[in-house]
C-alpha positions in Angstrom: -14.0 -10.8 9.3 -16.6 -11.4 7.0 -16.2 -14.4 4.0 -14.7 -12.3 1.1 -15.0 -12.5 -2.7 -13.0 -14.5 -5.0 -11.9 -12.4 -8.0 -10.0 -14.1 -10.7 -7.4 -12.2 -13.0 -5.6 -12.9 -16.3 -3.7 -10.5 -18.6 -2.4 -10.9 -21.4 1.4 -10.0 -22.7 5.2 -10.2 -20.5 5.6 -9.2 -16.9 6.6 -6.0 -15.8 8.9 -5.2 -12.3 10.7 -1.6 -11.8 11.3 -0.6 -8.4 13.5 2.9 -8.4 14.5 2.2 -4.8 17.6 0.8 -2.7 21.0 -0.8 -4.0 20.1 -4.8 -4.9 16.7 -4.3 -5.4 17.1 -6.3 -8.7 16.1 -3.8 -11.3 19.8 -2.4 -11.6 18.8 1.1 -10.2 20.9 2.3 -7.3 18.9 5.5 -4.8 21.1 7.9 -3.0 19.8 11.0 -1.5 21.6 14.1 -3.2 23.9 14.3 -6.0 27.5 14.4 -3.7 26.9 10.7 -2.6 26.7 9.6 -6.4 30.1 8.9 -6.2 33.3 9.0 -9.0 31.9 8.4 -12.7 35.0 5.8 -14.2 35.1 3.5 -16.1 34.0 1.0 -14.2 30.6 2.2 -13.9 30.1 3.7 -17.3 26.8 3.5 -18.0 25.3 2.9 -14.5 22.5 4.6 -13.9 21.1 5.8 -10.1 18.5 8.2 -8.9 19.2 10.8 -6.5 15.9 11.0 -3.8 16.1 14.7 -3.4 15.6 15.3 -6.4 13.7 13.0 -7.9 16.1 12.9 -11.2 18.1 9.9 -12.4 21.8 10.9 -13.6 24.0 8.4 -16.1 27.1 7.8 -15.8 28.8 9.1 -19.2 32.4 9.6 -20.6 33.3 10.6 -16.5 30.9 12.5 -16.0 27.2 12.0 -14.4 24.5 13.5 -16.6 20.7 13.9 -15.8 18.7 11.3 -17.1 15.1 10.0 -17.9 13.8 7.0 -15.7 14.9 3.5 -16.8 12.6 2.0 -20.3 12.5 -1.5 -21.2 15.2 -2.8 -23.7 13.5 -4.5 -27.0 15.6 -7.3 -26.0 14.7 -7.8 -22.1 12.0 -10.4 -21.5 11.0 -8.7 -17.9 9.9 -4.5 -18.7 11.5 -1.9 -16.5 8.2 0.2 -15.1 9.7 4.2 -15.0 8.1 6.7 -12.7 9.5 5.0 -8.8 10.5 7.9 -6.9 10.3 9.3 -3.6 7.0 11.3 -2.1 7.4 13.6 0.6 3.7 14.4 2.9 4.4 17.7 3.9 2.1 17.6 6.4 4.6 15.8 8.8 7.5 15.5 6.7 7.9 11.7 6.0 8.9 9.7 3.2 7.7 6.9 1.1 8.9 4.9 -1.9 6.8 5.1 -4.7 6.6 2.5 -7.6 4.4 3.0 -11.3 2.7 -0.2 -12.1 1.1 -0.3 -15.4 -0.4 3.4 -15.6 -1.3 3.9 -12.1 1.8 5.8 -9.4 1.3 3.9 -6.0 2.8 4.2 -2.7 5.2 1.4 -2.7 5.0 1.5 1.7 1.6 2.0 4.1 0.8 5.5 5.1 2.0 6.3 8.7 0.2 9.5 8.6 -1.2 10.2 12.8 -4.8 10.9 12.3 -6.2 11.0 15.4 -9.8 12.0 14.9 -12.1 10.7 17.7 -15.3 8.7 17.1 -18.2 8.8 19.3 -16.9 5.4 21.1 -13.2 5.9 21.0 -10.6 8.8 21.0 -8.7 8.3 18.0 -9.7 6.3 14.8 -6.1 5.2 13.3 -3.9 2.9 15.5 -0.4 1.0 16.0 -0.7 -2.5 15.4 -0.9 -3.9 19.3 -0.6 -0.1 20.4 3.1 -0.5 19.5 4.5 3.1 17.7 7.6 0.9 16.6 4.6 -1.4 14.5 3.4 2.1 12.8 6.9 2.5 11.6 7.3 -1.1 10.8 3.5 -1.3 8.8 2.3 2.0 9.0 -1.5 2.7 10.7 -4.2 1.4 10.7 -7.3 3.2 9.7 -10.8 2.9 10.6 -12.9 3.3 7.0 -14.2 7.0 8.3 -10.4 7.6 9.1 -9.1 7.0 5.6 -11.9 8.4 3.8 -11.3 11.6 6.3 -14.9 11.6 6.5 -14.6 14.0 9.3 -13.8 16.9 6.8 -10.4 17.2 8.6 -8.8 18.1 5.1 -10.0 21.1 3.5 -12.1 20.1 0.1 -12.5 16.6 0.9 -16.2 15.0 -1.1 -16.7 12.2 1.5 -18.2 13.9 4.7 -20.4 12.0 7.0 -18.9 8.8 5.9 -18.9 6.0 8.3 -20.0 3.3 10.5 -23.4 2.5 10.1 -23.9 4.6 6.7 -24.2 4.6 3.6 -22.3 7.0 1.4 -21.6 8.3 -2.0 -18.5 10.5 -2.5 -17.1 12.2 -5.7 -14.1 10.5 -7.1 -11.5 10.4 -6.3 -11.2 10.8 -2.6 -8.3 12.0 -1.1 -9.0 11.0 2.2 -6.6 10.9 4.2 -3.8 10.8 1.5 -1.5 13.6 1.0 -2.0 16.3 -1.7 -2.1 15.4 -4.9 -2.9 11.5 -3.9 -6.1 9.7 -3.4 -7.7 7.2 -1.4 -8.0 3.7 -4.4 -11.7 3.1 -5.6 -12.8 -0.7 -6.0 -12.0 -0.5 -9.4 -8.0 1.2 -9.2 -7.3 -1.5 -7.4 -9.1 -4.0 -9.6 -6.9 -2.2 -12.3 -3.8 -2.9 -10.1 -4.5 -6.5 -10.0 -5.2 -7.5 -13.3 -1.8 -5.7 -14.4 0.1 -7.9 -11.7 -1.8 -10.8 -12.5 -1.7 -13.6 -15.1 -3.9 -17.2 -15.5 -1.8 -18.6 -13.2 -3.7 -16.1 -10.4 -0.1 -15.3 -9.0 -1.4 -11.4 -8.9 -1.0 -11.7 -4.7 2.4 -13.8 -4.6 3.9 -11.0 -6.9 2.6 -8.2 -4.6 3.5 -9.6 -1.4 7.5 -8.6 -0.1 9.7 -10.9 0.0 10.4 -11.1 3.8 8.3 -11.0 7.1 5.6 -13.1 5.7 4.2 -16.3 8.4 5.0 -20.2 7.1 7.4 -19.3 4.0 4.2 -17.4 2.8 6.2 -14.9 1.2 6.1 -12.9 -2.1 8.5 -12.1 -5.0 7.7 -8.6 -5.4 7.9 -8.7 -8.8 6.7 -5.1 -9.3 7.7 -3.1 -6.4 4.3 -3.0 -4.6 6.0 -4.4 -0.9 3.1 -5.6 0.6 3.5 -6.6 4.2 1.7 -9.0 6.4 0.6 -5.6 9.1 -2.4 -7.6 10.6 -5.7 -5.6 11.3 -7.3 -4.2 14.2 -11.0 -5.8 14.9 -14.1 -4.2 15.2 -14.6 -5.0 18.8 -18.6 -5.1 18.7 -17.9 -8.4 17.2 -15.8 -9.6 20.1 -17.7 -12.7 21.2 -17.1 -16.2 22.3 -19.0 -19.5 23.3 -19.0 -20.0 27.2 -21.0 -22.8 28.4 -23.0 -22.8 25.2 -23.9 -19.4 25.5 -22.6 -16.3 23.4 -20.7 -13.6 25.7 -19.2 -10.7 24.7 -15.3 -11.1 25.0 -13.6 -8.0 27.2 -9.9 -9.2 26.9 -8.0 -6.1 25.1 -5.3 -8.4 23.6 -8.4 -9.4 20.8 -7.9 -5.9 19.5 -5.6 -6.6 17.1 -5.1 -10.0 14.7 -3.4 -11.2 12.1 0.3 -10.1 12.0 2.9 -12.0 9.6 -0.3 -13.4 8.2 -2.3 -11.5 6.2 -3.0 -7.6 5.3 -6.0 -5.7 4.1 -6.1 -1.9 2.0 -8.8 0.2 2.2 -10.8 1.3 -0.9 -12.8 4.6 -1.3 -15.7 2.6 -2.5 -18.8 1.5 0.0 -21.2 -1.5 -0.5 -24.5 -1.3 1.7 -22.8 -0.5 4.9 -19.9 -2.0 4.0 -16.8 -1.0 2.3 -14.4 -2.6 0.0 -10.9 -3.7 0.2 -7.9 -5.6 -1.4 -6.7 -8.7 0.7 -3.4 -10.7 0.8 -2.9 -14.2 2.7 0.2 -15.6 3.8 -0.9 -19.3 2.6 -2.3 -18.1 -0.9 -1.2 -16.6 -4.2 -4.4 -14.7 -5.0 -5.2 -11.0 -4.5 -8.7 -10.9 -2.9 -11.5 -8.1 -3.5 -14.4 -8.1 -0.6 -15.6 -6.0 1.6 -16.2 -5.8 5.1 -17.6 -3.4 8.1 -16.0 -0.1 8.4 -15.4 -0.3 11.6 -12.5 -2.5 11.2 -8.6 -0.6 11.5 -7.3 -1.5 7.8 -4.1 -0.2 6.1 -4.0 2.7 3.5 -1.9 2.7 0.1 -2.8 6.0 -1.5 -2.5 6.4 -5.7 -1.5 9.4 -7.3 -3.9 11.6 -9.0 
């Protein structure tokens, strides 16, 4: 891939981390799915909080009773924020689920999209893929999505402004793009996930070690996950026009299939709704570094999506 752009973050003021998502995830918020699994209100728990998925409401636990609830605020006495807004989004274009986590003012999906678009380009028959061609890896990282693919450029998705987006051209788009992303959630521009970064971010330039998870990562390369984002290591599939190699001092094209796919436990990159040349840009992790990296790279690359609420 090509050589990508340092970008160097600071903020100023405390940390933030909320994640509204499974029991001991740290921020002292238990999820069940529906109201019966809440369990007794006693003593015991009095004041416990949880929020029940299918509804997307937190409930209290109050005098023996559980009692609806707004999303978890910071304490004027806590050193580490609570973020509020973590919840559950349902596509209801094939019915699955994804956590969702509010980092400063944006709403992201806190998990990769899985959603199977399968529209064909002129040189393959499907332009999102399974890491290695593996359906458990889509479930494991989610898809990876060539840039036409996650822009939708195809105009699979009624009202979409990025038609006729793709390899080889140059496009402008109205913002935001949905893209692929369901209703009511957009494909990030450049500068959302510039936005992202900064508020993760101090002069310490930690802003990738606090989005990475905190498992799966290659070489003790993983994260703290300080704000819910997840990010796993889900590897990339390769543009395979580039697949060449040095034989004998000459450059041949490289037909071994098993190149297709790269970079597993070591490193993942997002797609961004924003295009430079005939390029387009994305956020990067690395197992071996703390930074978040902004570059960009050819669109003919299978990246992963994280879409941000409208």
């Amino acid at each position: 891939m090509k050589q990508f752009r340092t970008i160097i973050f600071t903020v100023t003021g405390i940390l933030g981390a909320f994640l509204a998502a499974c029991s001991d995830s740290g921020t002292g918020v238990t999820q069940v799915e529906t109201v019966n699994e809440l369990g007794e209100c006693e003593e015991s728990n009095e004041g416990v909080t949880k929020l029940v998925t299918s509804e997307d409401q937190y409930y209290k636990c109050v005098d023996g009773d559980w009692e609806e609830t707004e999303a978890p605020v910071q304490s004027s006495s806590s050193k580490i924020p609570f973020f509020s807004g973590g919840g559950i989004l349902k596509d209801s274009r094939d019915g699955q689920t994804y956590r969702t986590v509010k980092i400063g003012k944006q709403v992201w999906m806190a998990e990769n999209l899985n959603y199977r678009y399968l529209g064909p380009t002129a040189d393959l028959d499907s332009s999102s893929f399974c890491y290695d061609d593996e359906p458990a890896n889509c479930t494991k990282y989610g898809r990876l999505y060539l840039w036409s693919a996650a822009m939708d450029s195809a105009g699979i998705i009624k009202g979409n402004t990025a038609n006729g987006c793709g390899v080889g051209v140059k496009c402008s788009s109205d913002e935001p793009v949905r893209g692929v992303c369901p209703k009511g959630w957009h494909l990030p521009s450049w500068a959302e996930w510039e936005e992202l970064v900064t508020a993760v971010g101090d002069s310490s330039n930690t802003a990738g070690i606090r989005l990475k998870s905190t498992s799966g990562w290659y070489s003790s390369g993983n994260g703290t996950d300080s704000f819910g984002f997840s990010a796993l290591p889900a590897g990339y599939r390769r543009n395979e026009k580039y697949r060449y190699r040095y034989h004998d001092g000459e450059l041949i094209r490289v037909n071994d299939q098993s190149w297709r796919y790269d970079g597993e436990g070591n490193r993942v990159n997002f797609w961004s709704s924003t295009n430079q040349s005939f390029d387009a840009d994305w956020m990067y992790l690395y197992y071996d570094n703390d930074y978040a990296y902004l570059g960009e790279d050819d669109k003919g690359y299978g990246l992963s999506v994280r879409c941000l609420k409208d």
